[in-house]
N, C-alpha and C positions, 0 to 999 in steps of 0.2 A: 747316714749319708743324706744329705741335701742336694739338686740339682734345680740351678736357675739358669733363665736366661735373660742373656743381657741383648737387648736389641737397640740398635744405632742407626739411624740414618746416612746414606752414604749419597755420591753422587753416580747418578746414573751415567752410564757408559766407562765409568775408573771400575768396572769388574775386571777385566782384564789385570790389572793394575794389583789390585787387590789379591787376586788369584797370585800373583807372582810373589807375592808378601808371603801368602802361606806356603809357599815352598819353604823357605828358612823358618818355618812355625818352631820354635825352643823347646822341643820336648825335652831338652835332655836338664830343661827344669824341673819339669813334670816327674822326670824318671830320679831327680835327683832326691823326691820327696818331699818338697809344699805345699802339703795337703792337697791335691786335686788327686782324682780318682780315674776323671773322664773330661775331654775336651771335644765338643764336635762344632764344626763352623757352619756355618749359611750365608747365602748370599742370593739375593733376587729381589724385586720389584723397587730397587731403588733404598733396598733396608740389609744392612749386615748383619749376623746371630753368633753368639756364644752360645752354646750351652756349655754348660759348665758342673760339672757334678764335683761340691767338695765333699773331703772324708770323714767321714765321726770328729765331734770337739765340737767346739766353739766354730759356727759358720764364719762369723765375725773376723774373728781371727785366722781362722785358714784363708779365706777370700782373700783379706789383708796380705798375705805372707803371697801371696799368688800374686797381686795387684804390685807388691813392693819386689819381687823378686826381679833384679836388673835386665835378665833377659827378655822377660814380658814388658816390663818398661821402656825399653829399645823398641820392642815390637811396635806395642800399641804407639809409639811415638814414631814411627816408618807408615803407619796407617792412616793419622789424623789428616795427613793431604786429602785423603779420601773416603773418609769418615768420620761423624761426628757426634758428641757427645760419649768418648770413648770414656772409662774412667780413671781418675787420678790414684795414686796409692793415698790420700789424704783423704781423700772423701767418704763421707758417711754412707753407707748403704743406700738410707734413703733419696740420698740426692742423686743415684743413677738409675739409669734406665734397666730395673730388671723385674723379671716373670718369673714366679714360679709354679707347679702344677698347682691344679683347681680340680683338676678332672683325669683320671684313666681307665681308661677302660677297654679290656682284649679281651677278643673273640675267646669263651674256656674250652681248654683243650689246643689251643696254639701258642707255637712257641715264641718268644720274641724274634725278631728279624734282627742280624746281626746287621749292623751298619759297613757299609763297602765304604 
């Protein structure tokens, strides 16, 4: 498994806006099986986050199949009011905005923190 993130610029003050987006977030893409593992969102100082965890294979192509799947496409096309530099299902990895780790490191002996 691989996990990136993808971080975008938004406008400040559309969080509101944006928060109401991810209420209809398409998991039942997710659960239908295009390669994504994990999805978690962020939002603050003026910058929106994916992360994004895909599953064993080809990165390349799992991202692709996430990126081109219609419901994520609707999504991220309800969000471009208010965010920018989302990505296209056409585009090359390199031409988008994404992170991946460099560095982890937890306390030995604790557990991960499950995310709420």
């Amino acid at each position: 498994m691989q996990t990136i993130l993808l971080i975008c610029p938004m406008t400040l003050g559309d969080e509101v806006a944006v928060r109401d987006i991810h209420v209809r977030f398409p998991v039942e893409a997710l659960e239908r099986g295009i390669g994504i593992e994990r999805v978690v969102a962020f939002i603050g100082s003026g910058y929106y986050a994916l992360e994004i965890t895909v599953s064993d294979g080809d990165f390349q192509e799992q991202f692709h199949c996430f990126l081109s799947a219609p419901e994520i496409v609707e999504f991220f096309q309800s969000l471009r009011p208010y965010v920018r530099d989302l990505p296209h299902p056409d585009q090359h990895t390199a031409e988008m905005p994404l992170a991946t780790t460099m560095l982890y490191w937890q306390r030995p002996g604790t557990e991960t923190m499950p995310l709420v």
